[in-house]
N, C-alpha and C positions, 0 to 999 in steps of 0.2 A: 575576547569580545564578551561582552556582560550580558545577560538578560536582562529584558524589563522588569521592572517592579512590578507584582501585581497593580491596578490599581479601582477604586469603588464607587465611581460619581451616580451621582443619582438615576443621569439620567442614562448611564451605559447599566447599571442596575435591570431597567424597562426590559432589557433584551437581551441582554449576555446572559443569562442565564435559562432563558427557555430553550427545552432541545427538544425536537421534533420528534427524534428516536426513542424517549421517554412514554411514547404513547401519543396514537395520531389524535387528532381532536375536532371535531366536527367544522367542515366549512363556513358555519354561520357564526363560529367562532372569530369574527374580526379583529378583536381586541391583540387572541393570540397572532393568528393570521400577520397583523401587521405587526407585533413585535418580532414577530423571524423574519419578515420583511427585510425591516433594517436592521437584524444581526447577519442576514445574506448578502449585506452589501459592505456592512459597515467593519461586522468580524470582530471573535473574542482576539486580542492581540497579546493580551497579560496571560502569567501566568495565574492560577485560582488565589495560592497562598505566598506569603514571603517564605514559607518553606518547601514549596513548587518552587517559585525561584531561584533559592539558594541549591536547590538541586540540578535544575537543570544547567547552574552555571558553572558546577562543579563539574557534572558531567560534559559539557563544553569544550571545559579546559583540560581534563584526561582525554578524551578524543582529540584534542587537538594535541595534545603532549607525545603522543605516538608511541607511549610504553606499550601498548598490547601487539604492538607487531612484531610480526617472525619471522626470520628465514626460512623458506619453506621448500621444498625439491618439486619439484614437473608441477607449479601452479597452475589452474587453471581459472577463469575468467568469468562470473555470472552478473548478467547484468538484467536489474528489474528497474520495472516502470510502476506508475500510480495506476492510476483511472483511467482507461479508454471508454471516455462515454460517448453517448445518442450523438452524431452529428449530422446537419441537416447535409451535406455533399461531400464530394472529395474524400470520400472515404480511402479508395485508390492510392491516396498522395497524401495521405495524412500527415509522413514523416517527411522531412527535409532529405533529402539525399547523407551531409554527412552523419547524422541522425541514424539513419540506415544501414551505413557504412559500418558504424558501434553495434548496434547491434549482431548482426551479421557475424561482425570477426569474437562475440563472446562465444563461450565455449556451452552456456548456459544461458537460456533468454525468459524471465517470468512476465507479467506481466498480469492484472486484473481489466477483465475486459466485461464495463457495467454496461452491457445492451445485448441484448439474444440475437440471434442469429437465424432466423426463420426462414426460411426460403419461400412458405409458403404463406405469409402474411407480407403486404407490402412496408416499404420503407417510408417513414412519414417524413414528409419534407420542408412544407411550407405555413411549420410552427415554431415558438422557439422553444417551448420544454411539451414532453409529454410525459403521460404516467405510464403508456406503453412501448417502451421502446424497441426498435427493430434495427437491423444493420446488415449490410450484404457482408459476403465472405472474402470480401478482395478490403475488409479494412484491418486485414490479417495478414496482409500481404507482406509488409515490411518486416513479418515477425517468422515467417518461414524462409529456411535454410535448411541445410544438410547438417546442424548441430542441433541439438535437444531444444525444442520451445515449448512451454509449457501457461498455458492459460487460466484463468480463475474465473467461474462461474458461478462463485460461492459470494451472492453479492442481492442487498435488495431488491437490486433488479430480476433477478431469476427467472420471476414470475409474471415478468411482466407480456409474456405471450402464452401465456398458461403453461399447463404440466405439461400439455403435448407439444408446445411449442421450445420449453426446456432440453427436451428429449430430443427434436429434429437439430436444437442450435449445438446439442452433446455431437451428434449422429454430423452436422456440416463441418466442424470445427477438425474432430479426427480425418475426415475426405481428407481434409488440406496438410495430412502431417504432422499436426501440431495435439500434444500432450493436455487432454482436460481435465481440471478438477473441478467436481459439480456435475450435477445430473438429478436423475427421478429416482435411479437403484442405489442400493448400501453399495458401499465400496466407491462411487463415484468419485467421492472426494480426495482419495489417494493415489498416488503415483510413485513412479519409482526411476530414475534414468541415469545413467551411464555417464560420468564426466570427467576422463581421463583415468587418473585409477582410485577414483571416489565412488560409491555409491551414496547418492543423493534419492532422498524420501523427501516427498511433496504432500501437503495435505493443506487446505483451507476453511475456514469459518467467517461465518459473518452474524453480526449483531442484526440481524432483521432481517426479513421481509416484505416488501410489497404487495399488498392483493393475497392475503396468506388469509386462506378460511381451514381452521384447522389445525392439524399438523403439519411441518414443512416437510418437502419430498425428502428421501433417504439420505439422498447423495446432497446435501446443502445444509450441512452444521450449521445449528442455529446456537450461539452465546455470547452474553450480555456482557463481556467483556469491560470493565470501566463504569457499569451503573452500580454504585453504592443499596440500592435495596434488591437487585437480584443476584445471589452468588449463582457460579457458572456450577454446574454439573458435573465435579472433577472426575471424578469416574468415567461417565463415556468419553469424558476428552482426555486423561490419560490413556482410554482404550483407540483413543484414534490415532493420538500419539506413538503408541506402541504400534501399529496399523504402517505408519510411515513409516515407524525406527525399521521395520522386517520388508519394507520395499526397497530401503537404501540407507542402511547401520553409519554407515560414515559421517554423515552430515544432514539433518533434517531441516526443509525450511516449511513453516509456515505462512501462508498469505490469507492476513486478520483483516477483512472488509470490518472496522471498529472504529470506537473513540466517534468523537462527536460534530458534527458540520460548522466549516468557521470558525473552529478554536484552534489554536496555533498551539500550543501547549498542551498534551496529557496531564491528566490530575492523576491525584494519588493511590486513589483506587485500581487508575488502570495500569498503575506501574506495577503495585501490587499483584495484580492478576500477569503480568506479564513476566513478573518473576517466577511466578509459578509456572506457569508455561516452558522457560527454563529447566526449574527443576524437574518439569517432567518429563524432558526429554529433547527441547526442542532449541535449534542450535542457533538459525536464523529467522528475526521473524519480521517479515515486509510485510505494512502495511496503508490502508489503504481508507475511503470514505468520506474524512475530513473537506475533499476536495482542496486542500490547501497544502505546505508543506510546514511538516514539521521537524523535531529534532531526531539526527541520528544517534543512537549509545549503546557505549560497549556495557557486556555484563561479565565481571568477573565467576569462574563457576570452581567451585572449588579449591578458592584460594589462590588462583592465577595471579591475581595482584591486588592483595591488600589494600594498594593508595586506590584501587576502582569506587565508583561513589554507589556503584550498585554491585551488591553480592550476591552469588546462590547457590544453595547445594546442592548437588546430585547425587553422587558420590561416584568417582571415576577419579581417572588423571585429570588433575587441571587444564584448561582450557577457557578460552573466551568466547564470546554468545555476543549476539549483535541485532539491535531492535531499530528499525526503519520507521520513526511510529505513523509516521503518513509520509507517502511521494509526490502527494496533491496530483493532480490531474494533467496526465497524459497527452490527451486532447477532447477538448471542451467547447460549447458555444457560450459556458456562463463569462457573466459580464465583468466581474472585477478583477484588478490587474491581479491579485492574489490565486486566485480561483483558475486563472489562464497562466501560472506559472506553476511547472515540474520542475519532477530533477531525473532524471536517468543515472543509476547507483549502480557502478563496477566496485565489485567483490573480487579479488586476488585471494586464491585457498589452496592452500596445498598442506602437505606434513611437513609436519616441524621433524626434528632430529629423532625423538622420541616415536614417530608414525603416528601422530595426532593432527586429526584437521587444526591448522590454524590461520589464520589472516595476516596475511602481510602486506597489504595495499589498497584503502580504501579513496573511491574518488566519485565526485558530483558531477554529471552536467546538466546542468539550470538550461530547460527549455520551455521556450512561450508558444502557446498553441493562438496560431493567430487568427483567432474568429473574436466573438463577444462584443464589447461594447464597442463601435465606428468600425466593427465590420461582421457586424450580426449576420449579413443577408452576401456577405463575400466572403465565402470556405477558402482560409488557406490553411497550407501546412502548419504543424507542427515544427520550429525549425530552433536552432541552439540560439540563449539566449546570449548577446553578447556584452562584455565587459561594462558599454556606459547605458545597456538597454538596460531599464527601472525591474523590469523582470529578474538579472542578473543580479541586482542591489539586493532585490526581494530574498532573492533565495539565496544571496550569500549571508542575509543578516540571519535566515534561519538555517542555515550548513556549513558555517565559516568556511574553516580552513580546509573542508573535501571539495571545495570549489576552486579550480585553478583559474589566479584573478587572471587570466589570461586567454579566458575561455575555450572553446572547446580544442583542448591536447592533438 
């Protein structure tokens, strides 16, 4: 399946290109105001360059070619999610049952959840966006089990119930079992857990802040991951890196709240920075923000496979690396059909013959969070998208062939 062509008309000019994330800009600011209007409705769809494109269609077709897979001994199973953002009800029943069910039997569940947790600030109900968002503890529900879950609070939202309010949503999140990254203290941001006979290291970042006077709290890696005038701070982030390698040597996954709102396609900078991310260390990396979905791609890492369209060195046994670069939104009240479609991304790992982690079984399921436009004000589940639903079309034109056209397996 091909990528689109970039393409430049005047008037998708107006607003493909402003991003919000570049620096907020005053409310009286109209002009801007309604150009991200309709890029939030309308959506970057092309890739930036025809050499963005020609990349990405490369990378397409070796993922879909299935040279990177291994046979592996005692696999085991992780499955992450996009965005869990703000929603107005039904927190309870977010997930569809078989939805549930997937998650549940992974052996590994990650998962980035944009809205705090307060117990002691109420939940807002009867708006459709806010700047401060709250969420009870039962919309975490579907994500505890008796196997590792692990959560992301490394996200612009963080702040949006203040410092103390970070700290109680750290403090309700653990009550329920479930693994944080993110918080007010250093070290917040890493984890470490147990997944058959792998140790897996967790650590997360995010590209901004909301409500951030200052410096941001300890535990919420702040870098600019994919913005061309600010290089990321390789050092503390090789140091965080090394942080996770020594919580879980085997396999480390990163969850990058990155990249830019409404664009369907990463540019080249952020590929760049993502390689290096690779080479520093890092094995898987989900991410997150975009609110929409974007492309999966393997990364060859020390000559694993020549024909790969992206290479990287570390220096180690060869092996493959693997970039999620958005899972679009989890469950949402935004309105477009793009924005109200995920994917839920089962990871197969185990050691290859040599005892190297490696992958031998990647797979999508495309799910539509059924709230936003004609049913704004009626919270339903999150539930699997099916074969001839526009959701399923959506998310197989951006995950071909990890989408089984025959929905949820």
């Amino acid at each position: 399946m091909s990528v689109p062509a970039p393409r430049s008309p005047r008037l998708a000019a107006l607003y493909e290109g402003i991003r919000y994330e570049d620096g907020p800009w005053p409310l009286w600011r109209w002009d801007r105001n309604l150009r991200y209007l309709v890029k939030s409705v309308v959506h970057r769809r092309t890739p930036w360059t025809m050499d963005d494109s020609e990349h990405h269609a490369r990378a397409r077709a070796y993922l879909e070619g299935g040279a990177w897979s291994r046979a592996v001994r005692s696999p085991v199973r992780v499955i992450a999610g996009g965005d869990l953002m703000w929603i107005r009800s039904g927190f309870r029943e977010t997930m569809a049952p078989p939805l549930r069910a997937r998650i549940a039997a992974a052996d590994l569940a990650i998962v980035n959840l944009e809205t705090p947790m307060d117990p002691e600030r109420p939940v807002p109900r009867f708006v459709y966006e806010t700047l401060h968002y709250n969420s009870p503890p039962e919309y975490l529900d579907a994500w505890r089990s008796d196997r590792p879950c692990v959560v992301s609070l490394c996200n612009n939202h963080a702040l949006d119930q203040g410092h103390d309010g970070l700290r109680r949503t750290r403090d309700t999140i653990e009550s329920l079992g479930v693994e944080v990254l993110g918080g007010v203290d250093p070290g917040d941001a890493i984890s470490g857990v147990r997944v058959g006979d792998l140790a897996v290291g967790l650590t997360a970042v995010t590209y901004d802040v909301n409500h951030l006077v200052g410096a941001p709290p300890a535990g919420i890696p702040v870098a600019r991951f994919g913005d061309p005038a600010h290089e990321p701070d390789w050092r503390r982030i090789a140091a965080q890196i090394t942080a996770a390698k020594l919580a879980g040597g085997d396999l480390v996954i990163l969850l990058a709240h990155w990249g830019f709102e409404y664009e369907y396609w990463p540019a080249a900078t952020q590929r760049a920075h993502a390689r290096r991310l690779i080479e520093l260390g890092v094995d898987v990396i989900v991410g997150s923000s975009p609110h929409v979905l974007q492309p999966v791609e393997m990364v060859s890492v020390d000559g694993a496979d020549p024909a790969c369209p992206l290479q990287a060195t570390r220096g180690g046994p060869p092996r493959f690396a693997l970039i999620a670069w958005s899972l679009g939104n989890l469950a949402t009240i935004m309105p477009t059909l793009a924005c109200r479609t995920g994917a839920l991304l089962e990871i197969d790992v185990g050691r290859d013959a040599r005892g190297v982690p490696a992958f031998s079984t990647l797979r999508a399921i495309p799910t539509r969070s059924a709230r936003g436009l004609g049913a704004s004000w009626i919270d339903g589940a999150t539930v699997p998208a099916l074969p001839r639903d526009p959701h399923h079309a959506h998310a197989r034109a951006m995950l071909g062939a990890l989408i089984d056209p025959k929905g949820l397996p």
